[in-house]
N, C-alpha and C positions, 0 to 999 in steps of 0.2 A: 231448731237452729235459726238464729236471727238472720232476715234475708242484709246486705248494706248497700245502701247504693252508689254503683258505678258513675252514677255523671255526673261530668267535673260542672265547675261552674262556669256560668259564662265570662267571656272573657270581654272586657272591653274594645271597642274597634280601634284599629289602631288607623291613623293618617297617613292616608297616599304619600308616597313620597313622590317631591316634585320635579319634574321635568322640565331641564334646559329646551326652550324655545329654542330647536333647531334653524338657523337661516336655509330658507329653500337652495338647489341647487345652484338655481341658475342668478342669484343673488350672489354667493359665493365666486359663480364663474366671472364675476365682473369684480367682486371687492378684490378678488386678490391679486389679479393681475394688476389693477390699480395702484394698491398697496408696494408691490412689484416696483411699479414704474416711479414709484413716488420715492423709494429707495433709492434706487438707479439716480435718479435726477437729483436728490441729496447729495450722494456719494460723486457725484459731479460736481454739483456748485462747489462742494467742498475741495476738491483736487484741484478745482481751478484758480483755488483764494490760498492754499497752502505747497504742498509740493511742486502744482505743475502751473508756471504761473504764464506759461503759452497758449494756455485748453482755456476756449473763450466758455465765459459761464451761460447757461442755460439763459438769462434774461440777453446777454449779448446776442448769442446764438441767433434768439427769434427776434433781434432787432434787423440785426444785417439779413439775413432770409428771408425777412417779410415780405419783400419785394415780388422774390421770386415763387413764394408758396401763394400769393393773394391774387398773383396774375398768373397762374400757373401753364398757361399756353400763349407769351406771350413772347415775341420774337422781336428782338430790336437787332439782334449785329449772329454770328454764325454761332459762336461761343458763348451767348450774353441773351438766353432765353429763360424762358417760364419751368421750373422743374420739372410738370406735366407734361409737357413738351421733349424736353430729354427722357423723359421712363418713356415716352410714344415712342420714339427714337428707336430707341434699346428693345423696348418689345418687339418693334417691329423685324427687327436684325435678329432676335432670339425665335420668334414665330417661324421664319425660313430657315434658318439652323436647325432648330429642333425636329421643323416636318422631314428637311433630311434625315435628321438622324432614325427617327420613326422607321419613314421609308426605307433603309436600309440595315438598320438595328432588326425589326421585325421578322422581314427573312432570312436573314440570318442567323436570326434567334430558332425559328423553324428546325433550318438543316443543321444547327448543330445538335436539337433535341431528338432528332429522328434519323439522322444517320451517323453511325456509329463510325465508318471510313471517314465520314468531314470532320467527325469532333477530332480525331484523333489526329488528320492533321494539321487543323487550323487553332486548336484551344489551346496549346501552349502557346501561339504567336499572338493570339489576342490577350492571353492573360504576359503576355511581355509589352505589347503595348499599352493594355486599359491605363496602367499607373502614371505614363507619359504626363507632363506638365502641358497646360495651353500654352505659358510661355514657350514650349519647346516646340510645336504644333504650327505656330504664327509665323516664324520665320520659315518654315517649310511650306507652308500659305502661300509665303511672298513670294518663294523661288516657283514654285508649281504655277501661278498665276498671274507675278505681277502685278496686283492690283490688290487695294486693300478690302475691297468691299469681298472677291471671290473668295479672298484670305480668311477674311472673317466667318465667313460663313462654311466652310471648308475646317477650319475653328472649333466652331462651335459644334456641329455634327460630328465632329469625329470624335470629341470629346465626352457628348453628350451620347453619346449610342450604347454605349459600353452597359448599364445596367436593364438597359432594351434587350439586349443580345442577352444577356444572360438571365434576366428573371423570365425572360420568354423561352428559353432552353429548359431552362429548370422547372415552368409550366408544360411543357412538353413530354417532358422525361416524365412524371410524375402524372401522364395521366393511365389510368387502371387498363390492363391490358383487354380486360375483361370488354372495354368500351368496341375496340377495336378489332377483337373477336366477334361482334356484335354485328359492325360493319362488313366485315368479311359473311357472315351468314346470309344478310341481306343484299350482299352483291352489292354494296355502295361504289360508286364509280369515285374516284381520289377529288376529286372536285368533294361530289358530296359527303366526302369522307372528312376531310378540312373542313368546310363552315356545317355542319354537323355535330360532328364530332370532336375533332380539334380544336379548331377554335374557340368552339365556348368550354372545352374544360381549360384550353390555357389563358383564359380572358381574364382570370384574375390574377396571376402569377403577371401577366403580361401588363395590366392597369398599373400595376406596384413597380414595375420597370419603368412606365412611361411618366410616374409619380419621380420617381429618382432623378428620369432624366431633364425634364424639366428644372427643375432645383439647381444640377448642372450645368445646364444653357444656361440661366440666369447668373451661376457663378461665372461663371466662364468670359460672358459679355463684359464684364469689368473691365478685366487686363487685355482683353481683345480690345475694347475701345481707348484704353488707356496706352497701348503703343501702337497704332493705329493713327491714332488722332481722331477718330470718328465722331460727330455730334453725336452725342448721347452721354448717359446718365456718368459713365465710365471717365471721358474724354471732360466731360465736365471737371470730375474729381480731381483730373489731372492736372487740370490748369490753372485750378483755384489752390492746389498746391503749391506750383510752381509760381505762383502769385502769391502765396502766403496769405489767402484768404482762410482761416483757419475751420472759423462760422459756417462755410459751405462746405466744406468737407464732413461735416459732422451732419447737416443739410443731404448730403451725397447718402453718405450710411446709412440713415433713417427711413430715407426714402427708398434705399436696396432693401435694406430690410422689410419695408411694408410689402411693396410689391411683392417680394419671393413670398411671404407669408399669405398674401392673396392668390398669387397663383398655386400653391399647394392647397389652399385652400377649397380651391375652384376643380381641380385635380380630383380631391376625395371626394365634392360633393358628384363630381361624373363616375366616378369610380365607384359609389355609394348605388344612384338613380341604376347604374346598368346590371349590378348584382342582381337587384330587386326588379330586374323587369323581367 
C-alpha cells in the first residue's frame, strides 16, 4: 500500500492587521472636556445672535468682565470689587456654616446610627425637614437672630448637615457586629470603642456625607447672600441683575461653578489621602 502524505502546504504569511493609535488617557481627559466647552460656547454665541438677543455673546462677555477677572481682589466701593474677592467673601461665610453643620451633623449622625430609641424618634422629623428650602430657613434666620450675618450662617448649617447626619448614620449602621463583639472581649472602654472602632469603620460613609455637604454650603450661599445683601459672590449676582448688567451674571455663574468644582475636588483628594493612610 502506497504511504500519501499528510502535510499541507505551507501557507503564506498573512499581514498584521493594523492598529488605531490609541490617544493616551490622560490626553483624552483634556481633549474632550475641551471639545465640551467649545460646544457650550458655540451654542451660546449662537443664542445670543438669534433667539435670545439679551444673552450677551461670549466676546461681550469677556469684554465687560475683564476688569474684574484681571484684578481679581481689587476693591474700589462695597458692591464694585475684584471677583476673587467676592468668592473670598462667600468662602469665608461657607467655611463657618459648614464647620457648624459638621459639628453638629456628626453627632448626630452617631446617635441616630447606634440608638435605636433616637432613630426612632427623631428620623421622621429630620426626614420632614431635610427637603425645607434655604429660602424658607433665611427668614427664620432673621426672626431667631436679627442679624443677617447669624442668619446666614444658621442658613447655611442647617441646610448643609442633612447628608452629614445621614451618610454618618448609615456608616454606623453598617458596621459588622462582629467589630463590636471584638470590643466587648477586650474590655474596650466606649471612648476607645469610638476612635477604634467606630470611627474609622464610619469614616468613609462619613467623608461622602461631608463631600455632599459642602456642595450644599456652596449651593446655599447664593440665595443666602442674594436676599441678605451680603458682599459676596451671591449679592454680587444680585445687583448686577437689578442693574441689568447681563455680562456679570454670566461672570457670577462661571465662577460658582469653578469654585464648587474645586472645592469637591479638594473634598475627594482628602477623602482619597485618608482611605489610603
Amino acid at each position: 500500500m502506497s504511504e500519501t502524505s499528510s502535510a499541507a502546504a505551507p501557507t503564506a504569511p498573512t499581514a498584521a492587521p493594523r492598529k488605531r493609535a490609541a490617544l493616551p488617557f490622560s490626553s483624552l481627559s483634556v481633549i474632550l472636556p475641551l471639545g465640551g466647552l467649545a460646544l457650550v460656547i458655540a451654542l451660546w454665541a449662537l443664542s445670543s445672535v438669534t433667539w435670545s438677543k439679551n444673552l450677551p455673546s461670549p466676546e461681550k462677555t469677556w469684554q465687560v468682565s475683564k476688569p474684574f477677572i484681571m484684578a481679581p481682589f481689587a476693591k474700589r466701593g462695597e458692591l464694585d470689587q475684584g471677583i476673587g474677592r467676592f468668592a473670598w467673601y462667600s468662602l469665608w461665610l461657607v467655611a463657618k456654616g459648614y464647620a457648624l453643620a459638621i459639628l453638629i451633623g456628626t453627632p448626630l449622625g452617631f446617635l441616630l446610627g447606634r440608638s435605636k430609641l433616637f432613630a426612632r424618634s427623631f428620623d421622621p422629623l429630620i426626614q420632614i425637614l431635610r427637603p425645607v428650602s434655604p429660602l424658607a430657613w433665611l427668614p427664620l434666620g432673621l426672626v431667631l437672630f436679627e442679624k443677617s450675618q447669624p442668619a446666614a450662617l444658621f442658613t447655611i448649617a442647617i441646610c448643609a448637615m442633612w447628608p452629614t447626619v445621614l451618610n454618618t448614620a448609615m456608616g454606623v449602621r453598617a458596621i459588622p457586629q462582629d467589630y463590636l463583639n471584638v470590643a466587648r472581649v477586650l474590655q474596650l472602654s466606649p471612648s476607645k470603642t469610638f476612635f477604634k472602632i467606630l470611627l474609622p469603620a464610619a469614616l468613609p460613609s462619613m467623608f461622602t456625607g461631608y463631600r455632599l455637604s459642602l456642595g450644599i454650603a456652596w449651593l446655599v450661599i447664593v440665595a443666602v447672600e442674594m436676599l441678605t445683601g451680603s458682599p459676596g459672590i451671591g449679592g454680587f449676582l444680585w445687583q448686577e441683575y437689578n442693574s441689568l448688567i447681563y455680562e456679570h451674571i454670566i461672570l457670577c455663574i462661571v465662577t460658582i461653578g469653578l469654585v464648587g468644582f474645586a472645592l469637591d475636588r479638594m473634598m475627594s483628594l482628602v477623602e482619597r489621602r485618608l482611605r489610603a493612610a
